[in-house]
Residue, then its C-alpha position, 0 to 999 in steps of 0.5 A: x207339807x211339814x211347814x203347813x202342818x207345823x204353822x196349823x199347830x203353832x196358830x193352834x197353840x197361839x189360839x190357846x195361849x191368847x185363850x188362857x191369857x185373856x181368861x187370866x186377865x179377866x179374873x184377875x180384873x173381876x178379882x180386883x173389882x170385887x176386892x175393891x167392893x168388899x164382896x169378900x166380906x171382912x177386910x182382914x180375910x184372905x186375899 
């Protein structure tokens, strides 16, 4: 019972993680496209 309970919340946690990981992919890659574009406007701004 604790084993089955235990392996839901591990998928339940790996579930999340991937979630954020391919969030963060994601913006960093729109990021570097729009960098690469110079959507940002002046190229001595921020990054």
């Amino acid at each position: 019972m604790l084993a089955c309970r235990f392996s839901a919340l591990f998928a339940a946690a790996i579930s999340k993680f991937q979630l954020c990981y391919i969030n963060l992919i994601l913006k960093c890659r729109i990021h570097k496209f729009f960098k690469k574009r110079g959507i940002y406007g002046d190229k001595h701004a921020a990054p």
